[in-house]
Every structure is written in C-alpha cells, then in structure tokens.
N, C-alpha and C positions, 0 to 999 in steps of 0.2 A: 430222722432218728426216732427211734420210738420210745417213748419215756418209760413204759412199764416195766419194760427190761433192764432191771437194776443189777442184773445177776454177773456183768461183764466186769471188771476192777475200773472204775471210777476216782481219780486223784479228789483229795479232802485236805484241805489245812485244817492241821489241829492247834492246839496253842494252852498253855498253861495257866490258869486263874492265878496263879500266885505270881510266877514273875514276869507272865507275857510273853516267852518263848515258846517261840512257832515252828514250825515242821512242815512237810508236805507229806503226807502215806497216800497207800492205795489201798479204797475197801472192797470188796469182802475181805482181802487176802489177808492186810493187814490189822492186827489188835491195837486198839490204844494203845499206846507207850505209855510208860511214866517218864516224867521231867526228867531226864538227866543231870540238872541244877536242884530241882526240891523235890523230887522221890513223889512226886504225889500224881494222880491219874491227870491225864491231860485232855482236856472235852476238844469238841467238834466248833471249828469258829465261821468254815464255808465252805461249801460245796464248790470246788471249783470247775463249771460247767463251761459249756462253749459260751463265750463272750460275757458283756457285764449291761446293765441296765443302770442306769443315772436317773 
C-alpha cells in the first residue's frame, strides 16, 4: 500500500474533549461533526490503519 496516497476515504475515530464521546467517520469525505451531547467541534483521536503496534 502506498502511504502518499491519502486521497482514498480512510476511517478516523474522532472523540469529543468535553465528554469523551467517540465516533468512527471517513476522511476526506467526511467534516468534523460536532458533539451531539455538547454542540462543540470534535478533534481527531486515531488514525485507524491496518493493524496496531504495542
């Protein structure tokens, strides 16, 4: 797989500073949401790529 190619929709969990509620989108396609619990922008928490490193 070739990493420069960001351009494909890639899954991201997002997750809310204030309450901690989490989400899954896909970017580009998808914009930030805001919180459906506290109306406030919801940041980027992980990249979810192929597999995990420990």
């Amino acid at each position: 797989m070739d990493r420069a190619d960001r351009s494909k929709k890639e899954p991201v969990e997002i997750i809310c500073p204030k309450c901690r509620y989490t989400e899954i989108i896909y970017f580009p396609v998808d914009d930030l949401p805001l919180c459906p619990k506290c109306k406030i922008p919801m940041i980027i928490s992980e990249l979810l790529d192929e597999g995990k490193s420990y």
